[in-house]
N, C-alpha and C positions, 0 to 999 in steps of 0.2 A: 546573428545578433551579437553586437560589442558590448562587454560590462567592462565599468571602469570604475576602477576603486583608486580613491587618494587616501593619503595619512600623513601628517606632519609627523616625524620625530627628533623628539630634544637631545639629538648628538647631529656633532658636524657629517658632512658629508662621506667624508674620507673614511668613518668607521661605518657608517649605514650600511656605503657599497661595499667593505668587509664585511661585516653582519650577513647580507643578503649572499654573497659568492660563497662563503669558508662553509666547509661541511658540519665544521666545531660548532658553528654558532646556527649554521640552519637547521639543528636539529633540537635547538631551544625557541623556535618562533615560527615555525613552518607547522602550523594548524591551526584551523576554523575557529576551533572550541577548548575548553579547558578542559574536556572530557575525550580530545585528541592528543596523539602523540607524534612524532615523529623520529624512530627509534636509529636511522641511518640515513648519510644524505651522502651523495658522488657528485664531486663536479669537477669535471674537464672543462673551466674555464676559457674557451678558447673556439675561433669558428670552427665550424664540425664537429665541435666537443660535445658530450654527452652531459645530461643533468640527472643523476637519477635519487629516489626518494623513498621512504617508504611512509602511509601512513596509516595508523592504527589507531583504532577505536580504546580509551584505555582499557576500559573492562574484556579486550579479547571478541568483542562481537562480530568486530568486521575491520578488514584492511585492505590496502594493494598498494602497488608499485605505481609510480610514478615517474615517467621518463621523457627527456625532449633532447633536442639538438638544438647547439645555438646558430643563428644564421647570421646574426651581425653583434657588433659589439663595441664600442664607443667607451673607454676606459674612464671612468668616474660621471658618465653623463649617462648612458642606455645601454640596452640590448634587448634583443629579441630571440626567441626560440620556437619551435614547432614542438607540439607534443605527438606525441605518437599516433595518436586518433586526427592531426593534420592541423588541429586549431593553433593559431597561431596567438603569442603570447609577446607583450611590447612592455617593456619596464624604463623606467625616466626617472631620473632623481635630478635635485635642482636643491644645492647648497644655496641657506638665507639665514644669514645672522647668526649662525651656530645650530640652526636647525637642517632638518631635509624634509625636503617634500618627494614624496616618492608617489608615483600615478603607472598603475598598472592597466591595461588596458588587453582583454581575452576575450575571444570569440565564446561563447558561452557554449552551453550544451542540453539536450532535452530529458537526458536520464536523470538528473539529478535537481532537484530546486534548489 
């Protein structure tokens, strides 16, 4: 099964895909909820490069690691990664008018809704 999430966001391009790679910033927008965190982020930018993540429940209830490889990578336009459990993961950004569309696209999974 494929889920696919889109989101416009009101900055250009060029800082999204900053946003989304730098580990500074993806550790201020990498969670679900406002009641998640994401306390630490690794990224080896680069094919065979590692992503890794950490995310935490804020109140301490529950967390884990999150890791992939990247497999492909297209400099301000996509990439794609495998996570460690195999699902494969497709990210596309598309500068319009000083905004970004960004459309993620992941094999989904059965343990979690």
């Amino acid at each position: 099964m494929k889920i696919t999430i889109e989101t416009t966001i009101k900055a250009p391009l060029a800082r999204v895909w900053q946003a989304y790679i730098t580990p500074a910033d993806i550790i201020h927008w990498n969670f679900a909820s406002d009641d998640w965190c994401c306390p630490r982020a690794e990224n080896d930018f680069r094919v065979d490069g590692k992503y890794r993540a950490r995310m935490e429940a804020k109140d301490g209830s529950f967390g884990f690691d999150f890791e992939a490889t990247y497999r492909e990578i297209v400099d301000l336009e996509r990439f794609t990664y495998v996570l460690d459990d195999g699902r494969e993961v497709d990210a596309r950004f598309e500068g319009r008018e000083g905004n970004t569309k960004v459309t993620v696209t992941f094999d989904g999974e059965e343990m979690n809704s």
